[in-house]
DRENFI-608570 format. One record per residue: residue number from 1; x, y, z of N, C-alpha, C in turn. Coordinates in steps of 0.2 Angstrom, whole numbers. Layout:
REM residues N
<r NUM <X Y Z> <X Y Z> <X Y Z>>
...
//
This chain:
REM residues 288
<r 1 <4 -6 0> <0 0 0> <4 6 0>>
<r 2 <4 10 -4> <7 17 -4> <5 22 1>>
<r 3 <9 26 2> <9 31 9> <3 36 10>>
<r 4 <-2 38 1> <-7 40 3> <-12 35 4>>
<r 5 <-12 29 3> <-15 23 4> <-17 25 13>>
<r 6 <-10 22 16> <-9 21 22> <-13 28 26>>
<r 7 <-12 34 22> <-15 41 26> <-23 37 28>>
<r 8 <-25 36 24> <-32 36 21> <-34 30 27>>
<r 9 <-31 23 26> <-32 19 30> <-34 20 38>>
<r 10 <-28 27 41> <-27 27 48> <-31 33 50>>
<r 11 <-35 37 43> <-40 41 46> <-47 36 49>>
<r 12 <-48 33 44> <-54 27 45> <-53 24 52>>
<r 13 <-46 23 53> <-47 18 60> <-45 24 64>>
<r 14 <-45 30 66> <-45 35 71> <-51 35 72>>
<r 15 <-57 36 66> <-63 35 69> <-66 29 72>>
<r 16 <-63 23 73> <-66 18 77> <-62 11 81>>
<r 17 <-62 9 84> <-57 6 85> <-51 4 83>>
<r 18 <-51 1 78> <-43 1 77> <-41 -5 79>>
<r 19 <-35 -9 77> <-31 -12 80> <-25 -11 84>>
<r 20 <-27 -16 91> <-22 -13 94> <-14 -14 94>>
<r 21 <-11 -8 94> <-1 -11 92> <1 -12 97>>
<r 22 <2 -19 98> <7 -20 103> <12 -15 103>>
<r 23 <13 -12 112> <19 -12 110> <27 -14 110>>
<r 24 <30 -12 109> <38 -15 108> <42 -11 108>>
<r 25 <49 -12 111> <54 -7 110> <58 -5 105>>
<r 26 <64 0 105> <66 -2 94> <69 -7 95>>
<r 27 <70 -9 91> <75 -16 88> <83 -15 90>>
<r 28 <84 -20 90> <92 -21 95> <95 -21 87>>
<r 29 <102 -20 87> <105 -15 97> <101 -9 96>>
<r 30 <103 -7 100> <100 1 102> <104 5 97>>
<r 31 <102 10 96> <102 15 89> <111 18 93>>
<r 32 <116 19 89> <121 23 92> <121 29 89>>
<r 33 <126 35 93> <126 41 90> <124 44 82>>
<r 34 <130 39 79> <130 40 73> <123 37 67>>
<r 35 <120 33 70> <114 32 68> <108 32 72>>
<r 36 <109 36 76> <103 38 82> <95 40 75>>
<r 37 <92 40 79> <85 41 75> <84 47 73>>
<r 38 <83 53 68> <82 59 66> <75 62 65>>
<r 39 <71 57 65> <62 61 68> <58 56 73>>
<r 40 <61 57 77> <56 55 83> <50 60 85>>
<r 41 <46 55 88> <39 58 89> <38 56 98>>
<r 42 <36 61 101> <34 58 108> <25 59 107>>
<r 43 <23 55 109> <13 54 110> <13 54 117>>
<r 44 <16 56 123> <13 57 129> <16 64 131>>
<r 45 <15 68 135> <16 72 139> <23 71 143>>
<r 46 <22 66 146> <29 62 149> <34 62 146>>
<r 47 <32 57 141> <39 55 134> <41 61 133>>
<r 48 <39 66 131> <40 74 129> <45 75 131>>
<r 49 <46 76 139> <51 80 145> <56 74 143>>
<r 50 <56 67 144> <62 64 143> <65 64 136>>
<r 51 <63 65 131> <66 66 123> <69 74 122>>
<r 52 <64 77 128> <67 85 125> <73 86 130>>
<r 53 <75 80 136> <81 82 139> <87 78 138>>
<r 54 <85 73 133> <91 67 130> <92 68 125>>
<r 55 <88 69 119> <89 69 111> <91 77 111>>
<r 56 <96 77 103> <98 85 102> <90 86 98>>
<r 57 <87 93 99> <85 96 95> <83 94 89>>
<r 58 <87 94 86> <87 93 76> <83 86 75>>
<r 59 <82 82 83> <82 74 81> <73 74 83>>
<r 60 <71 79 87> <64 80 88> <59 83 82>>
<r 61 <53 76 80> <49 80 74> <42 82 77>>
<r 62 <41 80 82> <35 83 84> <34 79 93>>
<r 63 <30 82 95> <26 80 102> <21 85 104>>
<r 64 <19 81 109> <12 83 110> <9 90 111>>
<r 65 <4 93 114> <2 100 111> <2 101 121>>
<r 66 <3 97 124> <5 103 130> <13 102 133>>
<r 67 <16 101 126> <23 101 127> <28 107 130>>
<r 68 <23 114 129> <26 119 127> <23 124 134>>
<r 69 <19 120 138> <15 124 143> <18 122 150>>
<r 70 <22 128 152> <24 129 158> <23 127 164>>
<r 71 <18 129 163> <13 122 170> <11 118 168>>
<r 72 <13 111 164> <13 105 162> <19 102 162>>
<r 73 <23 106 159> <30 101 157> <36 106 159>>
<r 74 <41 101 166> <45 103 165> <50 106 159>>
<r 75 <51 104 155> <54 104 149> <51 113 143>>
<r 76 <47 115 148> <43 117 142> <46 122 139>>
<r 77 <53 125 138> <55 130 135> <60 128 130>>
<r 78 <63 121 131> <66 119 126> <62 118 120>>
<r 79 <55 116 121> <48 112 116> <47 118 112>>
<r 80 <49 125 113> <46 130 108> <49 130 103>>
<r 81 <47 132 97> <49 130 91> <48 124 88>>
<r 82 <47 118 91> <46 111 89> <38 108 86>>
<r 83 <38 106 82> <29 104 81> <26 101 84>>
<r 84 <21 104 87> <15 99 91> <10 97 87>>
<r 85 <7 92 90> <2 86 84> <-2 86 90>>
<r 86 <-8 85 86> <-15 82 88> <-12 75 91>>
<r 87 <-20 72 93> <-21 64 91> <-20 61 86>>
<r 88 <-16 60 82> <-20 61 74> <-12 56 71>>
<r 89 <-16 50 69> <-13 44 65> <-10 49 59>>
<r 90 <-12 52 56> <-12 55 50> <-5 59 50>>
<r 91 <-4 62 56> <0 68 57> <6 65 57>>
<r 92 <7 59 62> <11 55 62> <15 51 56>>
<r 93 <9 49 53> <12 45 47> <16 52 43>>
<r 94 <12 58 43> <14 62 36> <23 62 39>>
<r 95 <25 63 45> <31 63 48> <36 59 44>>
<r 96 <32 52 45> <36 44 44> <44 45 49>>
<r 97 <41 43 56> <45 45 62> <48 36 62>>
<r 98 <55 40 65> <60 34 64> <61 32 73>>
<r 99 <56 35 75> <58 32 83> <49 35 86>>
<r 100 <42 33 89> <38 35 93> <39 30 101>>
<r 101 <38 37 105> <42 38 113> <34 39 116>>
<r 102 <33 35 119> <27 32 123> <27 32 130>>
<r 103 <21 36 135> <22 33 142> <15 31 147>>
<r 104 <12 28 145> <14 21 139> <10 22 135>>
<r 105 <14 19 127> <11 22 123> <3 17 121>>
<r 106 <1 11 124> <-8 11 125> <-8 15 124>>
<r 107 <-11 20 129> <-15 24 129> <-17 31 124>>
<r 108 <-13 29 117> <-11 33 112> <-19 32 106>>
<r 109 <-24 33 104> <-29 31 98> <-24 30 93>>
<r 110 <-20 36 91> <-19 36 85> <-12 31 85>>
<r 111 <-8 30 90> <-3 25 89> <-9 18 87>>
<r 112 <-12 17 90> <-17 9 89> <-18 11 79>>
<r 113 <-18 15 78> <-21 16 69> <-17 16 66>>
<r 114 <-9 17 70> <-5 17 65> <-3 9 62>>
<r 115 <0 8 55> <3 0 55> <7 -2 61>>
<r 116 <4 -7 62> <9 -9 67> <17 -10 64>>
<r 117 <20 -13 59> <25 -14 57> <32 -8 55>>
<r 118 <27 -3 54> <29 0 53> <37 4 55>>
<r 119 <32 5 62> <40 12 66> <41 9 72>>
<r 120 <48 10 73> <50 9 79> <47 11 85>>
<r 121 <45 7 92> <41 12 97> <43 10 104>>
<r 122 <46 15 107> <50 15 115> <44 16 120>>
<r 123 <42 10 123> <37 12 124> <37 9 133>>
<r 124 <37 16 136> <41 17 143> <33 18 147>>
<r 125 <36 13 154> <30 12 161> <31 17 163>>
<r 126 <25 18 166> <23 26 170> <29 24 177>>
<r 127 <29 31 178> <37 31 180> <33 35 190>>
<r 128 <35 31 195> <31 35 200> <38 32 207>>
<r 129 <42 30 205> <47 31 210> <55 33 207>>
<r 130 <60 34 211> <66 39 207> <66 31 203>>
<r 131 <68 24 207> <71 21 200> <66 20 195>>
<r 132 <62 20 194> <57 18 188> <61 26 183>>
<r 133 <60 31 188> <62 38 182> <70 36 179>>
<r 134 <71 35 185> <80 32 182> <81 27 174>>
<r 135 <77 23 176> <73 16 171> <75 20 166>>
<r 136 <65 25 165> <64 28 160> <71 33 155>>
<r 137 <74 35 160> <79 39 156> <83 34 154>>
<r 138 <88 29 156> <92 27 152> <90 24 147>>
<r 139 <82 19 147> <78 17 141> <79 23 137>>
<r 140 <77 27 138> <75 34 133> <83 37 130>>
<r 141 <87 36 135> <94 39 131> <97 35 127>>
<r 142 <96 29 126> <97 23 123> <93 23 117>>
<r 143 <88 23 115> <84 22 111> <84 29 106>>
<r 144 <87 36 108> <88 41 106> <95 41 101>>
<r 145 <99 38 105> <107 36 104> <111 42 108>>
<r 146 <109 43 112> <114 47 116> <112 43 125>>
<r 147 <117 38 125> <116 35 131> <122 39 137>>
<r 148 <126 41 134> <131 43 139> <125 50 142>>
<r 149 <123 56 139> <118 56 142> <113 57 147>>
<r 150 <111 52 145> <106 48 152> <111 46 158>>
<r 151 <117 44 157> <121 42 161> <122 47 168>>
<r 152 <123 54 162> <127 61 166> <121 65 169>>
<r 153 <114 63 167> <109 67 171> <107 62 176>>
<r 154 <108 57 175> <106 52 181> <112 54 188>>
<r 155 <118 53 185> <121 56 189> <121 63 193>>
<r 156 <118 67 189> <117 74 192> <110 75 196>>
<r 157 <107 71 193> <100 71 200> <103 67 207>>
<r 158 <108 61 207> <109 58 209> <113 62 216>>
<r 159 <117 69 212> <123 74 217> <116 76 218>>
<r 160 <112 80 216> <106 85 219> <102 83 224>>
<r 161 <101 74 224> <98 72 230> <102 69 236>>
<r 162 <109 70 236> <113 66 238> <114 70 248>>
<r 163 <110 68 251> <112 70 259> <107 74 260>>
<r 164 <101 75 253> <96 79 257> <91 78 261>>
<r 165 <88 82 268> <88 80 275> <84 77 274>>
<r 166 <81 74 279> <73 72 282> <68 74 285>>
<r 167 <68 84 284> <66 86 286> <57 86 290>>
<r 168 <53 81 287> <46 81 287> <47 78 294>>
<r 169 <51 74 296> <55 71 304> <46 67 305>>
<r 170 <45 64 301> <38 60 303> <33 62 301>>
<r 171 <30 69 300> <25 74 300> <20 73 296>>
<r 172 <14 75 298> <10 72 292> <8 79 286>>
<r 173 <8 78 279> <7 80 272> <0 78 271>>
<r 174 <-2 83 267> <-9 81 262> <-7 85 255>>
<r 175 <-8 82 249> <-6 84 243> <-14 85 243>>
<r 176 <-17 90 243> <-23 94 242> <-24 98 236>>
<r 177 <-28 94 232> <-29 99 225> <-33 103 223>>
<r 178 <-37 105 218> <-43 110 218> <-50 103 220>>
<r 179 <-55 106 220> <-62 103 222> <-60 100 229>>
<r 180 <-54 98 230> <-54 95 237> <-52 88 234>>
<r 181 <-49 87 229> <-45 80 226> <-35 78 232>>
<r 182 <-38 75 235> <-32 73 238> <-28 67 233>>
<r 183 <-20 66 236> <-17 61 231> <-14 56 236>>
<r 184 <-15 51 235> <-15 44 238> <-7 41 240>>
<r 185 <-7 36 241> <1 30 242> <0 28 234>>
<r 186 <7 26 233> <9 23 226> <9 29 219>>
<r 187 <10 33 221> <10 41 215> <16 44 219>>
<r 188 <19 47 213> <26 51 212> <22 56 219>>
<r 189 <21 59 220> <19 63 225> <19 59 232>>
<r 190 <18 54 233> <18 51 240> <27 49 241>>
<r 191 <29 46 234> <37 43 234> <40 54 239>>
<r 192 <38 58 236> <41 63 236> <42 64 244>>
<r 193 <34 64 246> <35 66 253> <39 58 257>>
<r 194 <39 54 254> <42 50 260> <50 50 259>>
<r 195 <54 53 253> <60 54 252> <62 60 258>>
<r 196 <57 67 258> <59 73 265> <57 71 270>>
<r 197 <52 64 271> <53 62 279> <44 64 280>>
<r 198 <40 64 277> <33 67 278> <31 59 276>>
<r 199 <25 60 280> <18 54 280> <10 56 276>>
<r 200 <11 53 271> <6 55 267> <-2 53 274>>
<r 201 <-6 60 273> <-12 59 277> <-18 52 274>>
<r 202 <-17 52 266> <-20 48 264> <-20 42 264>>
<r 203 <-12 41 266> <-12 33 267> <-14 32 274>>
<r 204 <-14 37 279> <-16 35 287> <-22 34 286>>
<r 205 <-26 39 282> <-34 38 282> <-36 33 278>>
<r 206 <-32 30 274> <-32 23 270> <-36 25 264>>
<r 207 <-35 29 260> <-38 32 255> <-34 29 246>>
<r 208 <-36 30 244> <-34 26 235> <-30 30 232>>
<r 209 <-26 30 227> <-22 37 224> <-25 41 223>>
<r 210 <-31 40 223> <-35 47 221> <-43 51 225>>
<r 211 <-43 53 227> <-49 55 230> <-52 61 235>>
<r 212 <-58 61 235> <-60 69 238> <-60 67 245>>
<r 213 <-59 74 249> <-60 75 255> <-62 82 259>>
<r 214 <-66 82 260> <-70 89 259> <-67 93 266>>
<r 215 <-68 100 265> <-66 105 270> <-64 101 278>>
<r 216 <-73 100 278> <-73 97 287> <-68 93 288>>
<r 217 <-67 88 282> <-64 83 283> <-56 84 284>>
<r 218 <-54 88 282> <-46 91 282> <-45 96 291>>
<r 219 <-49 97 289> <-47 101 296> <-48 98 303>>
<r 220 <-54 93 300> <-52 86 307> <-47 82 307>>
<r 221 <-45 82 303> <-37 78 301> <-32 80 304>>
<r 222 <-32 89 304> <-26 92 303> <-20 90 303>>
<r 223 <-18 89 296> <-12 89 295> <-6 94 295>>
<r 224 <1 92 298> <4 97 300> <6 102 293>>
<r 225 <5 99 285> <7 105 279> <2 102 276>>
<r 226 <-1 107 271> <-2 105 264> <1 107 260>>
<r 227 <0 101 254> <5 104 247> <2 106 243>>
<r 228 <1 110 239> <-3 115 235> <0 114 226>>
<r 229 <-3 113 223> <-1 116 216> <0 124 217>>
<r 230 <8 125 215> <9 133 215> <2 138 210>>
<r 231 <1 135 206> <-5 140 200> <-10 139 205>>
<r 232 <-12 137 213> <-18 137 217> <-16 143 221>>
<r 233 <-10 147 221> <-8 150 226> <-14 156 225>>
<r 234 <-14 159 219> <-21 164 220> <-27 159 216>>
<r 235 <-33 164 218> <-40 160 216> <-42 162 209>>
<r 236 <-42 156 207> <-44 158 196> <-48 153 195>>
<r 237 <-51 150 199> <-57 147 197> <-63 146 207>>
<r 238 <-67 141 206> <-72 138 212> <-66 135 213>>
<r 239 <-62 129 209> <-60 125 211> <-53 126 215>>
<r 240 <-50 132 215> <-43 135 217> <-47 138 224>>
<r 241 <-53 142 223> <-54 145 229> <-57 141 235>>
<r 242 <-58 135 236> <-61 130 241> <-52 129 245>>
<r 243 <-47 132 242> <-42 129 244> <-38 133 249>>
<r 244 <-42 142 248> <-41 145 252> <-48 148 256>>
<r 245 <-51 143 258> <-56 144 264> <-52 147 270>>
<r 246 <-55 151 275> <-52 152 281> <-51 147 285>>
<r 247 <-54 142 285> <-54 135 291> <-48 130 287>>
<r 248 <-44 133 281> <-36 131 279> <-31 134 284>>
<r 249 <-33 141 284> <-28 145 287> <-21 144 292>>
<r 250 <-24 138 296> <-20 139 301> <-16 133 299>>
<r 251 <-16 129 293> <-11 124 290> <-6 125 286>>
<r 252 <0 125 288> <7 129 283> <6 125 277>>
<r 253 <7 130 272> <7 126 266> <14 127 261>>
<r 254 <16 119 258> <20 117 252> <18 120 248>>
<r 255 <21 125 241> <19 127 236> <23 124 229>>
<r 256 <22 118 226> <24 116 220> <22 117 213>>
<r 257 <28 116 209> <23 119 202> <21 112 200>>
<r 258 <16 112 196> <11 105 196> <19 101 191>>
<r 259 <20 107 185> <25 104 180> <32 99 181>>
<r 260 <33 99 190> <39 95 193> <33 89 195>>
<r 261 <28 89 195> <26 82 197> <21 79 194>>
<r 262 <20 82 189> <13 77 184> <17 71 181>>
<r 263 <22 72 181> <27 64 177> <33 64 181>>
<r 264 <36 58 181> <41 54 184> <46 56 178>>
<r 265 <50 62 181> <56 65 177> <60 69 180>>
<r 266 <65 71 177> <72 75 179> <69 81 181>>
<r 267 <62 81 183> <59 88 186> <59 85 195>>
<r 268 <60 80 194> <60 76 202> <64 79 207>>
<r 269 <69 80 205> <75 84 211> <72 91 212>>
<r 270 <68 95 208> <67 101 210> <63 102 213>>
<r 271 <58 96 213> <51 95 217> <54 94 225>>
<r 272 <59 88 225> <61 84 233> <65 89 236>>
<r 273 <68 93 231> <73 100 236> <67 105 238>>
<r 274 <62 106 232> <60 111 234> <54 112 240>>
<r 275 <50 106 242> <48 103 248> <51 105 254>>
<r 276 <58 99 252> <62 101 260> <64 107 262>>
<r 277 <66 114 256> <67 117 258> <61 121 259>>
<r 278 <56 123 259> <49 124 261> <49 124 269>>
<r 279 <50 117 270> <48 115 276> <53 118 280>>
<r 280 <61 118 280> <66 120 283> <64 127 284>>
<r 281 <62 131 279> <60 139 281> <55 139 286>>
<r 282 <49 133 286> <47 133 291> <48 134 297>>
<r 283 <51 129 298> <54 127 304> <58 132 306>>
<r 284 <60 136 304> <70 140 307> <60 149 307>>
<r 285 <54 147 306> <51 154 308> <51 156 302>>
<r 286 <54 158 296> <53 161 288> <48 159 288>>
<r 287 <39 162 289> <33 161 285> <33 166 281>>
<r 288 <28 163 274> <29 167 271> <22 172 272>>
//
C-alpha cells in the first residue's frame, strides 16, 4: 500500500477502534550516535520532558500539544519551536518517524491506527518512583542514541539528591488539590514526601491514589502541611478557591509547580529539594 494509501487507511481507523499495536521497544541494538534516530515523535506528555532532555534538538519532529505549557512540562522552554500534533494517526504518518516515545504508549488512539510494522516504538512504564524515572531515562537515552547522556543526568540528579535532609522528621502531608482531590500512596507525590521524611495523610486515612476529602474533613485531620499546586496560590477558578477557605488557614502550606510532578522526570530533584526546603524555612520561623 502506498503512503497515501496508508493516510487514508489510519484516518478510518482513528474513527473507530482500530487495532491494537502492541507495544515493543526499537529493535536491537540500540540505535548509536552515529545512527541515532532523526524524527522522533513523543505521544505522551511524559515522553516529551524525557526526549526533549536526551535527544539533540534537530532529532525532535514533533510532540504533543501541551509540550510547550509551563505548567505542564517541566521541559517546556526547550519544546518551543518544535511541532505539536494532535491525536492524529495521520500527522504522524505524514512525519514517517523513525523512533515514537510512549508513556505508555496504550494509551495513544492514533498509535493503535497506525501499522503496526511500521516504526520503531519506546514504549516506557509510567514512571512514579526515582528508579522507575531512572529506568525511564536510560531506556530513553538509549533508544535516542545518546546513552552517555542519560548516564550524566542520572548522575546529576543523583549529586542534587545526595544528603538531602529528612526534614518532614515524621510529620503528616496532604497533597490537596482543587475541588478538594487529595493524592494517595503509590504516586510520584507520596514517593516525594516519603523521600523529605513526611507521612502521606492519605495513606493514614487509608484512601486510593485518588480521592476527595471535603473542608470538614481536612481540618479534622489536621495535618501538620499541605501541598498545594503553585497556580492554586491565587483564586482563578471555584475550584482553586475552596483551597483557600479560612478554616485552611491555620495549615502551613508546600507550594509546588504542578509541572515537577505530573510525570516521573528529571523535574523530580526540583520537586524533593524544593519541599524540603519549604519545610526547613518553616521550621527556622521564615513564613511566608
Amino acid at each position: 500500500m502506498g503512503r497515501r494509501g496508508l493516510l487514508a487507511a489510519a484516518a478510518l481507523l482513528v474513527g473507530g477502534a482500530g487495532l491494537l499495536w502492541a507495544a515493543s521497544p526499537p529493535p536491537s541494538p540500540r540505535p548509536s550516535a552515529a545512527r541515532a534516530p532523526q524524527r522522533i515523535v513523543s505521544i505522551n506528555l511524559c515522553a516529551d520532558q524525557l526526549v526533549l532532555a536526551l535527544a539533540d534538538r534537530g532529532q525532535i519532529a514533533g510532540l504533543t500539544r501541551n509540550a510547550t505549557d509551563p505548567q505542564m512540562s517541566g521541559e517546556a522552554a526547550k519544546a518551543k519551536g518544535i511541532a505539536r500534533l494532535s491525536n492524529s494517526a495521520e500527522q504522524i504518518l505524514a512525519i514517517e518517524p523513525d523512533l515514537i516515545v510512549g508513556m505508555p504508549a496504550s494509551r495513544s488512539a492514533a498509535l493503535n491506527a497506525l501499522p503496526r510494522q511500521d516504526y520503531p516504538l519506546l514504549d516506557l512504564a509510567t514512571a512514579n518512583t526515582l528508579p522507575e524515572i531512572y529506568a525511564s531515562i536510560r531506556d530513553t537515552a538509549a533508544a535516542v542514541g545518546r546513552p552517555a547522556r542519560g548516564t550524566a543526568l542520572i548522575a546529576r540528579m543523583e549529586s542534587e539528591l545526595a544528603g538531602l535532609p529528612r526534614v518532614g522528621k515524621g510529620r503528616v502531608a496532604a497533597y490537596y488539590q482543587r475541588r478538594g482531590y487529595m493524592t494517595g500512596t503509590g504516586t510520584l507525590i507520596d514517593e516525594l514526601m516519603t523521600r523529605v521524611g513526611l507521612v502521606n495523610l492519605a495513606g493514614k486515612l487509608g484512601k486510593p491514589p485518588l480521592s476527595q476529602l471535603s473542608l470538614e474533613e481536612m481540618v479534622a485531620a489536621q495535618p501538620d502541611f499541605l501541598i498545594v499546586e503553585s497556580a492554586t496560590d491565587v483564586v482563578t477558578d471555584q475550584g482553586s478557591e475552596m483551597l483557600h477557605h479560612p478554616a485552611l488557614d491555620g495549615i502551613p502550606r508546600i507550594s509546588v509547580p504542578q509541572a515537577w510532578t505530573v510525570c516521573g522526570s528529571p523535574a523530580y530533584t526540583l520537586a524533593a529539594r524544593g519541599i524540603a526546603a519549604q519545610i526547613a524555612r518553616h521550621d527556622a520561623g521564615d513564613r511566608p
